[in-house]
PAGU-304331 format. One record per residue (C-alpha): x, y, z; residue in three letters. Coordinates in steps of 0.1 Angstrom, whole numbers, padded with zeros to 4 digits, always signed. Each point is the difference from the previous one (the first is absolute). Example, Ala and Ser with C-alpha at 12.3 -4.5 7.8 and 13.67 -1.06 7.14 Angstrom:
BEGIN
+0123-0045+0078ALA;+0014+0034-0007SER;
This chain:
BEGIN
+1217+0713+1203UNK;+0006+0030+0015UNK;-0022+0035-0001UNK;+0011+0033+0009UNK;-0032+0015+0014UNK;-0005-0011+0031UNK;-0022-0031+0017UNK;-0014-0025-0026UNK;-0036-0004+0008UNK;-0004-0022-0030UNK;+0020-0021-0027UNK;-0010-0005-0030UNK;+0017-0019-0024UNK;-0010-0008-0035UNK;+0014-0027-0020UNK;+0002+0012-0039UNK;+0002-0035-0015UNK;+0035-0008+0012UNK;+0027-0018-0029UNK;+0030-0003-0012UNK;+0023+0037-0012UNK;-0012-0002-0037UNK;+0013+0014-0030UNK;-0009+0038-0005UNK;+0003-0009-0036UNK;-0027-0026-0004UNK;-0033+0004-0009UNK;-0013-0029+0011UNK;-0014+0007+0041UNK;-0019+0028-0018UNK;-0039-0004+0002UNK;-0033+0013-0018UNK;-0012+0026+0018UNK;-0026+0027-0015UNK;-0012+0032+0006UNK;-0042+0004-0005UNK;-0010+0031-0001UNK;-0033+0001-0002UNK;+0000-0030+0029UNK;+0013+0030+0023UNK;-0031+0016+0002UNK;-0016-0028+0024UNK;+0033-0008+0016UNK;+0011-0001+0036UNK;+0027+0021-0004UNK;-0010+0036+0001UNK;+0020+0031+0011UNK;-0025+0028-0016UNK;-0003+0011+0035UNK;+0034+0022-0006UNK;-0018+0024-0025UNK;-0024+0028+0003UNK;-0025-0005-0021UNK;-0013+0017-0019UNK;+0036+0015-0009UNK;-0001+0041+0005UNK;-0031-0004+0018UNK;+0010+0027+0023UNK;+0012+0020-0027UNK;+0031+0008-0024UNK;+0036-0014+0014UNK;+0018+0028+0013UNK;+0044+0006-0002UNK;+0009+0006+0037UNK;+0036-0001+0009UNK;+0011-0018-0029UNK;-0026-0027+0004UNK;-0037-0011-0009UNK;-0028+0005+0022UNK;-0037-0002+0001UNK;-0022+0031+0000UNK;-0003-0013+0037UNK;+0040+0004+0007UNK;+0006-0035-0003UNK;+0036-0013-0016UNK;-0008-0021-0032UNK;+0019-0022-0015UNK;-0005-0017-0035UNK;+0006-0040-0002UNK;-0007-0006-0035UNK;-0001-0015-0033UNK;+0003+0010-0036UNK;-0026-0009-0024UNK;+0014+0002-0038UNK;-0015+0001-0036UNK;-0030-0027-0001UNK;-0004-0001+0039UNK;-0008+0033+0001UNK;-0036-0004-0014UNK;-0013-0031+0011UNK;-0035-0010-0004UNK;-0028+0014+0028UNK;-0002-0040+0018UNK;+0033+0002-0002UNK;+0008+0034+0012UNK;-0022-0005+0034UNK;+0026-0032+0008UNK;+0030+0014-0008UNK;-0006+0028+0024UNK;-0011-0022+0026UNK;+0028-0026-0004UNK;+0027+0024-0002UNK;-0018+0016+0036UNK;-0001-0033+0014UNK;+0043+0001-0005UNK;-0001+0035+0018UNK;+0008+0013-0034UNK;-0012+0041+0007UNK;+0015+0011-0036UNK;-0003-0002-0038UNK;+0027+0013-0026UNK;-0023+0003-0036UNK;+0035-0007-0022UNK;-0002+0001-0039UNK;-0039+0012-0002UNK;+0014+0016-0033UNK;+0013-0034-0016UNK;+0001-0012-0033UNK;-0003-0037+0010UNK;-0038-0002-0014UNK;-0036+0015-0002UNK;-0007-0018+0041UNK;+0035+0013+0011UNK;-0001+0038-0008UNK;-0024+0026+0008UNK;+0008+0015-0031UNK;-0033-0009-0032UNK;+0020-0022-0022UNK;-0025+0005-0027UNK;+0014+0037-0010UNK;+0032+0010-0016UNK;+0010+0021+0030UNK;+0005-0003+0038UNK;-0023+0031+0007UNK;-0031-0019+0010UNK;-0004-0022+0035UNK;-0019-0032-0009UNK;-0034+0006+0022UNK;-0001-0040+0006UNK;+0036+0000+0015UNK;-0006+0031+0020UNK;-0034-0018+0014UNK;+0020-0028+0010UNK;+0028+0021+0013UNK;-0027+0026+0018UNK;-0019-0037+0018UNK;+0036-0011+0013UNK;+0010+0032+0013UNK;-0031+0003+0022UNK;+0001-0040+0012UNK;+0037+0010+0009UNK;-0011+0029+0020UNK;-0028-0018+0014UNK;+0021-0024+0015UNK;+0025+0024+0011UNK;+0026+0002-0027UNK;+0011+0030-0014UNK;+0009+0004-0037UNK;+0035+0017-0019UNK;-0003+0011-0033UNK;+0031-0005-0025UNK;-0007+0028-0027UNK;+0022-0006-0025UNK;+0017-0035-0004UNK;-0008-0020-0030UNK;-0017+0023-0026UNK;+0011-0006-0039UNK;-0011+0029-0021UNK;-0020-0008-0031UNK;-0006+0017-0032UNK;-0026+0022+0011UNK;+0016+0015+0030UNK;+0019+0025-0020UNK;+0034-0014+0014UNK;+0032+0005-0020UNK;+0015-0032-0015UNK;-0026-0022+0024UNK;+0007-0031-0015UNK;+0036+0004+0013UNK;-0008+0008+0039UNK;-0009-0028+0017UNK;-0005+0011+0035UNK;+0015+0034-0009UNK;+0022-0001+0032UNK;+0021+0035+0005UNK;-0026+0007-0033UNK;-0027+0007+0028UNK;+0020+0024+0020UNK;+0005+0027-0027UNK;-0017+0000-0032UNK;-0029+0026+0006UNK;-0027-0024-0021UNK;+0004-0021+0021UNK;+0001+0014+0031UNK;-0029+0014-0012UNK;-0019-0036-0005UNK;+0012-0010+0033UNK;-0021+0032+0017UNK;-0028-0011-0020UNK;+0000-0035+0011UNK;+0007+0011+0033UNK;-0031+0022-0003UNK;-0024-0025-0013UNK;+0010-0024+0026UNK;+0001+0020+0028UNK;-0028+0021-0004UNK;-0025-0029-0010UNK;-0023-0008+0029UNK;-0005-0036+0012UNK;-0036-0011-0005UNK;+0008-0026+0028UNK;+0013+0023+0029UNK;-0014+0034-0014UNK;+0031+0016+0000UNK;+0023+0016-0027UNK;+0036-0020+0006UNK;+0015+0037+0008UNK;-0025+0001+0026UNK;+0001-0036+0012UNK;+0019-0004+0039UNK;+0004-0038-0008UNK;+0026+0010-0030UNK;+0027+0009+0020UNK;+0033+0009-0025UNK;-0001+0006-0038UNK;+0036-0010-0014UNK;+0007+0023-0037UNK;+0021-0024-0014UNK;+0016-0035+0008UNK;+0039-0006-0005UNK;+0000+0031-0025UNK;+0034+0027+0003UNK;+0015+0016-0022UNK;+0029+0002+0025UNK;+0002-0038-0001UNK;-0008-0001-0038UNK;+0034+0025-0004UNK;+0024-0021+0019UNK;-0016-0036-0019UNK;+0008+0012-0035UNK;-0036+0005-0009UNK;-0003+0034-0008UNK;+0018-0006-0034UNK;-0024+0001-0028UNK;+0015-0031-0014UNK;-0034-0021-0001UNK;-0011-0003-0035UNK;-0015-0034+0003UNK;-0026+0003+0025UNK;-0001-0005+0040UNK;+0022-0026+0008UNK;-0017-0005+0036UNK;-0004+0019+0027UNK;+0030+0015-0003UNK;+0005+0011-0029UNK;+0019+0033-0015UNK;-0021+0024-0013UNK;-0007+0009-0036UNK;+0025+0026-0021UNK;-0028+0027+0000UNK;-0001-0003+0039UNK;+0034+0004+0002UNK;+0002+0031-0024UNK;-0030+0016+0020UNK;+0021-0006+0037UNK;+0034+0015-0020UNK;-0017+0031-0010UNK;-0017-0001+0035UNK;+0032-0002+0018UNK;+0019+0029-0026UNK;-0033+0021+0009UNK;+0011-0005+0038UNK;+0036+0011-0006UNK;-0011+0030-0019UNK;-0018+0010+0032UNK;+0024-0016+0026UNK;+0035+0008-0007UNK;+0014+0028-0013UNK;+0018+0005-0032UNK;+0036-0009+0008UNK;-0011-0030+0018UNK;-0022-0013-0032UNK;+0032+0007-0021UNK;+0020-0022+0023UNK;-0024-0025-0004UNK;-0001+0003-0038UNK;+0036-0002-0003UNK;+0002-0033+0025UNK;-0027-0017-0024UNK;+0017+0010-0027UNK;-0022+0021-0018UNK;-0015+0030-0022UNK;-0012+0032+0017UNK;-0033-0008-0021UNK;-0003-0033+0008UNK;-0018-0018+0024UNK;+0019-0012+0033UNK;+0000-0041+0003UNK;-0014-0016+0031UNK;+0025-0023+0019UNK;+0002-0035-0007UNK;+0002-0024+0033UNK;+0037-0009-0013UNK;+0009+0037+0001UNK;-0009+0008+0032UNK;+0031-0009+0018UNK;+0020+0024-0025UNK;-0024+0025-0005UNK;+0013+0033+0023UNK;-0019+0012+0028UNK;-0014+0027-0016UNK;-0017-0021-0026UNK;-0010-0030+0017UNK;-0019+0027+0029UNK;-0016+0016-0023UNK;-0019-0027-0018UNK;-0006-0015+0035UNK;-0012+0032+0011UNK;-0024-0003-0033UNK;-0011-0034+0008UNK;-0009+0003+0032UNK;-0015+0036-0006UNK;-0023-0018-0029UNK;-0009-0029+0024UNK;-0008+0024+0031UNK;-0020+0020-0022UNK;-0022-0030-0012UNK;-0007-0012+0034UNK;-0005+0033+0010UNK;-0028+0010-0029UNK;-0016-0031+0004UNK;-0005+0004+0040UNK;-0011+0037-0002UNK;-0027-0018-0029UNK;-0014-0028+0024UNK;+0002+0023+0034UNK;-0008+0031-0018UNK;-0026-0005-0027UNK;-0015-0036+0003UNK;+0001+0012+0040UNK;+0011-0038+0008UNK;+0000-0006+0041UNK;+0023-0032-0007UNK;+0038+0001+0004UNK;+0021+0005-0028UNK;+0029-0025-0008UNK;+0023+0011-0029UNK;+0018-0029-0008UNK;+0017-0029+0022UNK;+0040-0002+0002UNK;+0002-0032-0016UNK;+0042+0000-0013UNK;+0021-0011+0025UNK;+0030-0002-0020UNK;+0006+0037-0003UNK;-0007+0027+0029UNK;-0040+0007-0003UNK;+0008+0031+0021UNK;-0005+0024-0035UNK;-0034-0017-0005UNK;-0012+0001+0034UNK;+0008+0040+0005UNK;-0026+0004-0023UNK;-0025-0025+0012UNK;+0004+0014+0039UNK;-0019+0029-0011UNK;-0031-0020-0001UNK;-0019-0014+0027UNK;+0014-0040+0000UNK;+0031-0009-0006UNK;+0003-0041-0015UNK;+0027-0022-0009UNK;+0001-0034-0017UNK;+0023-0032+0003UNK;-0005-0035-0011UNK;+0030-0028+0019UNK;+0016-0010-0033UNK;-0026+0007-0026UNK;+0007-0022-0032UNK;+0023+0007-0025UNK;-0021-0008-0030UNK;+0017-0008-0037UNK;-0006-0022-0029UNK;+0015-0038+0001UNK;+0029+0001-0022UNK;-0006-0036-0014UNK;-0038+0000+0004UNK;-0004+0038-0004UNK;-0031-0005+0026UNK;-0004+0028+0025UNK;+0013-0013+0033UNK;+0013+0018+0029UNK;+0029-0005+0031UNK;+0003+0011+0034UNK;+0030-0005+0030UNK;-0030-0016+0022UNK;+0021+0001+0025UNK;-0012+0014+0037UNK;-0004+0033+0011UNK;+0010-0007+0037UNK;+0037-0008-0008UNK;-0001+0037-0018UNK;-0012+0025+0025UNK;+0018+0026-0016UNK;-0018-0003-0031UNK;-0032-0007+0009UNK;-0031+0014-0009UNK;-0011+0014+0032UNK;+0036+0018-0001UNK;-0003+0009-0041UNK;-0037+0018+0010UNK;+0013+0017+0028UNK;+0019+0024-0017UNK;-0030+0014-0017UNK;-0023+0015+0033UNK;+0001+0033+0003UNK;-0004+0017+0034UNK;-0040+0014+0002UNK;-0013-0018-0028UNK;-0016-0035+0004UNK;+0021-0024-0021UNK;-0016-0029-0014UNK;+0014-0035-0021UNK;-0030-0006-0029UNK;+0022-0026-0016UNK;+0020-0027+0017UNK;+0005-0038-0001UNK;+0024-0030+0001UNK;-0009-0012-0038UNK;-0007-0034-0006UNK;+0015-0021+0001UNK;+0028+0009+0022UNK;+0001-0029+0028UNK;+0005+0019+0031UNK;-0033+0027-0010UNK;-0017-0010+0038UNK;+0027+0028+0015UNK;-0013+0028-0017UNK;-0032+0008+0013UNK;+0010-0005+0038UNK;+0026+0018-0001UNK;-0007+0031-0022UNK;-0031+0006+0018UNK;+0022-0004+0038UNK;+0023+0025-0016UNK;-0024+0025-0015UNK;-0014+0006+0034UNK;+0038+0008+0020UNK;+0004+0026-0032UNK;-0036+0011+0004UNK;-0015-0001-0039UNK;-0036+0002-0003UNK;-0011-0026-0023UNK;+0014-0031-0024UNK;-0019-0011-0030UNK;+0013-0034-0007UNK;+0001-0011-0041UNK;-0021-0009-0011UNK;-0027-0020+0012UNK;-0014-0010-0038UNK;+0003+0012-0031UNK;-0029-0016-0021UNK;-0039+0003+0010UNK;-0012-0022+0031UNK;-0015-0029-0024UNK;+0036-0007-0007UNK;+0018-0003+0033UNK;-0010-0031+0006UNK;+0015-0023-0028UNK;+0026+0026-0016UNK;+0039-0006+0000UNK;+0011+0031+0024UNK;+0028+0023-0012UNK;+0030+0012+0021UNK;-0023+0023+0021UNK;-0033-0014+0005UNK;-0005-0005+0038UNK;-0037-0016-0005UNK;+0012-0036-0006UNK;+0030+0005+0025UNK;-0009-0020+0034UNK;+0033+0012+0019UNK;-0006+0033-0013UNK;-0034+0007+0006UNK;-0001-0019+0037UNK;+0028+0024+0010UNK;-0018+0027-0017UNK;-0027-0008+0024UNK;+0021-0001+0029UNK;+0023+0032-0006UNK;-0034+0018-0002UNK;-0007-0005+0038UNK;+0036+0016+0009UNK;+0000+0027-0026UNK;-0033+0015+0008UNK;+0008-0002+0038UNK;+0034+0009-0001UNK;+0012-0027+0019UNK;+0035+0011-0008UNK;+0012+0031+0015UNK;+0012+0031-0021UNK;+0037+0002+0004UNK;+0000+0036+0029UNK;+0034+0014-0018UNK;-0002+0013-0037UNK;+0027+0001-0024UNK;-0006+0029-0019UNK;+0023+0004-0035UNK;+0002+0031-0022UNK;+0014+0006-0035UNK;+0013+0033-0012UNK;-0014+0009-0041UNK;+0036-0014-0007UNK;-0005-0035+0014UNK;-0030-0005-0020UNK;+0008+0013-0032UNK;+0038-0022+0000UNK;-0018-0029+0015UNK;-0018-0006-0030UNK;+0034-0010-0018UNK;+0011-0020+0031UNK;+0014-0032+0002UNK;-0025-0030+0010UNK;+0025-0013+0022UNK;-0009+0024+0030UNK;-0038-0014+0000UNK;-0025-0002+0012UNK;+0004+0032+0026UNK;+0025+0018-0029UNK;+0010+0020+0036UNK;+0037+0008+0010UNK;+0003-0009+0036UNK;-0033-0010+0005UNK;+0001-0043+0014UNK;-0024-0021-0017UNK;-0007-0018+0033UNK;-0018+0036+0011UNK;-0034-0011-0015UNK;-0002-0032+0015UNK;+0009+0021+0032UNK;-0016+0031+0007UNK;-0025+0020-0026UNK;+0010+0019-0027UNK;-0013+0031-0019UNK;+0018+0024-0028UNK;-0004+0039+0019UNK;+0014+0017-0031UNK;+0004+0001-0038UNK;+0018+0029+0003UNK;+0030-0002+0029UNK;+0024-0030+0005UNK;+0001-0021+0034UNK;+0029-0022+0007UNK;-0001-0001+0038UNK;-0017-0036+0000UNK;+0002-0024+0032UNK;+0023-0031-0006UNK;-0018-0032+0004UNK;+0020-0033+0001UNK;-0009-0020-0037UNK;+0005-0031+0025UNK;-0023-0027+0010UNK;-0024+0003+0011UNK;-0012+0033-0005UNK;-0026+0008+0029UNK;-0028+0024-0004UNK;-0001+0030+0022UNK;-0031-0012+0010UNK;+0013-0034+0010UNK;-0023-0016-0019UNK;+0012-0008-0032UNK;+0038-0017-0002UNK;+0016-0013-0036UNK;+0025-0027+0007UNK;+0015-0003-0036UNK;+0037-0019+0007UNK;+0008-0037-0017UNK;-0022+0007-0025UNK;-0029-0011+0025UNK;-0017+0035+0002UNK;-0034-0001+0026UNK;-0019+0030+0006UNK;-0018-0003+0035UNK;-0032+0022+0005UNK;-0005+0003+0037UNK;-0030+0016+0013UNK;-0025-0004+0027UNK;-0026-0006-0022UNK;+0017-0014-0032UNK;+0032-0021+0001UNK;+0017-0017-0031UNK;+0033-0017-0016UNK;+0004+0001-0034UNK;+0027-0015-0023UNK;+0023-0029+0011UNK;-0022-0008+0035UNK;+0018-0034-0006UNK;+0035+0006+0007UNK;-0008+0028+0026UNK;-0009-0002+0035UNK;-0017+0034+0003UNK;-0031+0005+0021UNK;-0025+0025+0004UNK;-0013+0007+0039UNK;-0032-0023-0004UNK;+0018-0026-0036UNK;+0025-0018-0004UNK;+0004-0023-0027UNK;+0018-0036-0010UNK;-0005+0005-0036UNK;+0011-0031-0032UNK;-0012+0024-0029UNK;+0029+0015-0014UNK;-0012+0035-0005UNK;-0034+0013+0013UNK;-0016+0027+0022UNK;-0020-0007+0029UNK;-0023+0027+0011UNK;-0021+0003+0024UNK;-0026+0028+0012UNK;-0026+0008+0024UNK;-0039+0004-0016UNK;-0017+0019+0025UNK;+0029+0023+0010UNK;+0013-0012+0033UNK;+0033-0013+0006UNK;+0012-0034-0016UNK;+0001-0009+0033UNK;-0032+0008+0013UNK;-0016-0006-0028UNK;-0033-0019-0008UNK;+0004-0002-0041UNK;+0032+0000-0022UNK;+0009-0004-0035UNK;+0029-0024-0008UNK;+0014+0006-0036UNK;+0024-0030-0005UNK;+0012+0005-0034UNK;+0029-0010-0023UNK;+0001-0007-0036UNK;-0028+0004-0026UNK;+0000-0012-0039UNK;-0024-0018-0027UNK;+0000-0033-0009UNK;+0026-0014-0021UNK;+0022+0029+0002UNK;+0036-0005-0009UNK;+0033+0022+0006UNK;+0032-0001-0021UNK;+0029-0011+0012UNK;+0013+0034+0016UNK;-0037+0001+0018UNK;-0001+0037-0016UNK;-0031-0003-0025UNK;-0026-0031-0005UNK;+0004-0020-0030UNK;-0038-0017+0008UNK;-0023+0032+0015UNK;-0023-0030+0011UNK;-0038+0001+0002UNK;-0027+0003+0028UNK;-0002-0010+0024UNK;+0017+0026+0020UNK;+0023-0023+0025UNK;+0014+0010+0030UNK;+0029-0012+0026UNK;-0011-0010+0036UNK;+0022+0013+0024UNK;+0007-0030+0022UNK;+0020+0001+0033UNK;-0014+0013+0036UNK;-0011+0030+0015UNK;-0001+0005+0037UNK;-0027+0032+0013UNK;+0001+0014+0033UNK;-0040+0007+0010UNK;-0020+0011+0027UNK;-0026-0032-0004UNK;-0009-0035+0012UNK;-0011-0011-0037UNK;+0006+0009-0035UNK;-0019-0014-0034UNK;+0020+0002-0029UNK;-0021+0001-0034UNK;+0014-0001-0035UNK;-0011+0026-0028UNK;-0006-0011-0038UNK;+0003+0025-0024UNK;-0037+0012+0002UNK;+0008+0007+0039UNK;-0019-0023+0014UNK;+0011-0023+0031UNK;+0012-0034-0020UNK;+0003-0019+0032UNK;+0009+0003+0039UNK;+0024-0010+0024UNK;-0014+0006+0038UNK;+0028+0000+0030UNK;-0010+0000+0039UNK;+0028+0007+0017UNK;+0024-0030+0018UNK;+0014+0003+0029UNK;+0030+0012-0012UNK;-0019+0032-0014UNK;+0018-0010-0036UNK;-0024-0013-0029UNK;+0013-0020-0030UNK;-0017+0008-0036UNK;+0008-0023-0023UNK;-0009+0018-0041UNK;+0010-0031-0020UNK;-0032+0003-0018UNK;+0001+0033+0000UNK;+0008+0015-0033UNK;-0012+0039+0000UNK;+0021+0035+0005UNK;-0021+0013+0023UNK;-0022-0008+0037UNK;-0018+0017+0025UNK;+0009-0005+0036UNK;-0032-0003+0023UNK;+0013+0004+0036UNK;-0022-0014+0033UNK;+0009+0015+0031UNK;
């Protein structure tokens, strides 16, 4: 086979348990395969090395150009993991291996998601015994306050979500409490509770950490504070939940809000006009709502936007995003201002990529980080009609035939040009079938576009004791082998930035006009919503808005052909037949991910004679010299992932059986061919503790190529030990 990079010094080939083309559909070549945790700890496999420990040793993170650095001038990036509801407070034993297992993956970052829950007494740092949600539990805090300080010890710095999951009880003084839920849009301007989210904010931030002896506004290891989590009252507006039709309690998490909610934002938004317009414009309004000089104007209805005249539709836009602005705004001053937090502030994350986020995101530039969010085809969830069981769908089809759509190109439209921009939720849910292209690839495109951090979702959502033998959700990466190895792998690019930053930047502006009329835009101009701007751009150069308050249209063309070549040359998408391959080629990290089998793509150092339908092959350097050179390497070799027993329906869009443990995983069989500076290599198989299962030694024949045959190889991961 033939290389592009010069003389070969040495072949390696390895054999990945060659067969017959096999039927993507079946189940049955799938094997047990399970991740152990707490096994990690005294495993071979061990890429702590990355981190500086302990995290903000030198000091707080500083914002320098856009970016994280060290108090030392060092660029920082965040590889990390969210941590949700039970996970968050796991016992002391527990808490020490955690941090040291998710160090050992090069894991440098922790997302604390849904500390506010309802889910139970060990799930919330709220005292469950009291009839209000004014007290922190002091045994939750201790066990939040001991994993904090492992994390940092081992060089993993914490975020903060503020508000996320709290549910008002009697005793907080809350208007119609029982009817809130999660108080979405609620949060953003009723003054109570504003006022109970300062507070909580307060007690939080201001309590000091017996185990690091620092008050969490004064801790360098917590490195951003996000105020609330998928919460605007923009987004809430356009959805329809801004109503005041929900009599019957929350409905989920996104529910309308109560009548009394909706009465309070109607006189809030009459208030406004009083101010904001002047007389004859308020009388046009009245007369277009058809009503009373004494009566109250009507907010809009998502089905009268379109009819509504400019005049009208502006002006409560202008409200909305006025009233969000000024929430973000008042809580930021509070944290910066009078809890003096050294942290950076996150408002919210742009998280709707069916409608233009650009309204949002004007207001959440102001703060320090901006943040987006994006799942590949999250489930659909609804009730059975014939069971009435709660169930779920999803396309699961792959990302790599739909560039154009993907999530690297949905979360590029959200960095703003000298802020860091960071991703604290993304995934490929389970159990879509082709989930081993996500991490590869969104980590390889992050670093062209130049983002500062990822927090994958989630890693767990229950407490540590549990991981083990529970059924994992759509998001839990814990008991995910393809995930996690990749995880691991990714890490070793990501913090190095193997992958170039794109040198040309795209820079987009919106005038006040764009914003306000994109919120009552059409969904079929996602996911950039941006007249004459070419989807192919982020997958291209960099990208960056430069203003929320002037429109650009003078955007570069860029073929939407393939494949579509990085400016770096580094990164190509080859997305024709329905066959789509993303190639990562870089000294020091090379990859193919998606259908390897029916492409003949090669990297300079692999090239690959694949059987498994649909897989990604990556491959990295450990000690940071070129593939080629190199004397370690990490081979993630990873395709599908399931449980035991699982079943699909016939349209392979939603399981009929979830299955049980344990978690099984896809070989990926075929060969792979390495180009390497060496005489000898020893291959060694990883379980799912780490550890080296069992080893293949090569000395080199005379034909400088070496044969490794995996039969009995059953893993998604192996370390690469090179002899010169």
């Amino acid at each position: 086979m033939k290389f592009h990079c010069g003389i070969i010094i040495g072949l390696f080939v390895v054999n990945l348990t060659l067969i017959s083309q096999h039927n993507f559909e079946s189940t049955s070549r799938l094997v047990p395969f399970s991740m152990d945790w707490r096994g990690f700890i005294d495993g071979d496999l061990d890429l702590s090395f990355q981190l500086n420990k302990p995290a903000g040793e030198v000091g707080f993170t500083q914002i320098q150009g856009g970016h994280f650095y060290t108090a030392d001038g060092k660029r920082l990036r965040i590889w990390g993991v969210n941590v949700t509801g039970g996970a968050c407070f796991p016992e002391k034993e527990d808490a020490q291996q955690v941090a040291q297992f998710l160090a050992k993956l090069g894991i440098n970052g922790v997302r604390f998601h849904f500390l506010d829950s309802n889910w139970g007494r060990e799930r919330s740092i709220f005292n469950y015994d009291l009839d209000h949600t004014r007290t922190l539990d002091p045994c939750q805090l201790d066990r939040l306050d001991f994993f904090v300080a492992e994390l940092k010890k081992n060089g993993i710095y914490a975020n903060f979500n503020l508000n996320v999951g709290r549910n008002y009880r009697a005793g907080d003084d809350v208007v119609d409490h029982d009817l809130l839920g999660l108080a979405k849009a609620v949060t953003l301007f009723d003054d109570r509770i504003i006022e109970l989210q300062k507070e909580y904010a307060g007690q939080l931030l201001t309590h000091t950490n017996p185990y690091t002896g620092n008050k969490y506004v004064d801790e360098p290891a917590l490195i951003i504070v996000e105020i609330v989590n998928e919460n605007s009252l923009v987004e809430a507006w356009f959805s329809g939940r801004l109503l005041g039709e929900n009599t019957a309690g929350s409905t989920g998490t996104w529910s309308d809000i109560p009548p009394s909610y909706a009465e309070q934002l109607t006189k809030k938004y009459n208030d406004w006009l009083t101010t904001n317009l002047s007389p004859e414009n308020i009388q046009k309004l009245q007369k277009e709502a058809g009503v009373a000089d004494a009566d109250l104007l009507p907010r809009l209805r998502p089905d009268e936007f379109n009819d509504a005249s400019k005049l009208r539709f502006h002006s409560e836009a202008e409200f909305i995003m006025q009233t969000e602005r000024a929430f973000f705004r008042g809580m930021y001053e509070y944290l910066k201002n009078d809890l003096q937090l050294h942290a950076h502030v996150a408002g919210n994350s742009d998280h709707n990529h069916f409608k233009p986020g650009y309204a949002l995101l004007s207001s959440l530039a102001e703060l320090d980080v901006v943040d987006g969010h994006v799942y590949w085809q999250h489930p659909n969830y609804f009730r059975h009609p014939e069971t009435g069981e709660r169930t779920f769908s999803i396309d699961n089809t792959p990302m790599v035939n739909d560039p154009f759509h993907s999530t690297m190109v949905q979360l590029s439209r959200s960095a703003v040009q000298g802020k860091p921009y960071t991703v604290s939720e993304t995934n490929h849910p389970y159990p879509n079938e082709y989930a081993c292209e996500g991490v590869p690839i969104l980590a390889a495109y992050a670093l062209l576009q130049d983002w500062d951090g990822i927090f994958f979702y989630t890693l767990e959502h229950s407490d540590p004791k549990e991981w083990h033998d529970k059924i994992p959700n759509y998001f839990d990466l814990y008991s995910d082998p393809v995930k996690m190895s990749n995880l691991a792998a990714a890490s070793l690019m990501f913090h190095r930035g193997d992958v170039d930053a794109a040198e040309k930047i795209v820079l987009r502006g919106y005038s006040r006009e764009q914003l306000i009329e994109g919120i009552r835009e059409d969904a079929e101009q996602m996911p950039m919503f941006t007249p004459g701007f070419s989807d192919a751009i982020p997958l291209t150069y960099k990208t960056r808005i430069q203003s929320f308050d002037q429109s650009k249209t003078d955007y570069p063309a860029v073929a939407e052909t393939s494949p579509i070549t990085a400016q770096n040359g580094e990164l190509s998408w080859h997305f024709d037949h329905d066959k789509g391959l993303v190639v990562i080629d870089d000294p020091r990290t090379q990859a193919l991910v998606g259908f390897v089998s029916e492409s003949e793509q090669q990297t300079r150092n692999m090239a690959a004679n694949i059987e498994t339908r649909f897989c990604s092959i990556f491959l990295t350097s450990m000690d940071g010299k070129p593939i080629f050179d190199s004397d370690n390497l990490l081979l993630a070799a990873t395709a599908r992932s399931g449980l035991a027993g699982m079943t699909w329906n016939d349209e392979r869009t939603s399981l009929t059986n979830w299955g049980e443990k344990p978690t099984i995983i896809e070989p990926v069989r075929g060969e792979i061919m390495l180009e390497l500076n060496a005489s000898a290599i020893t291959l060694s198989s990883l379980d799912g503790s780490g550890r080296i299962q069992k080893s293949v030694h090569l000395a080199e024949k005379s034909d400088g190529s070496f044969v490794l045959n995996l039969t009995a190889f059953k893993t998604p991961w192996y370390l690469v030990q090179v002899q010169k």
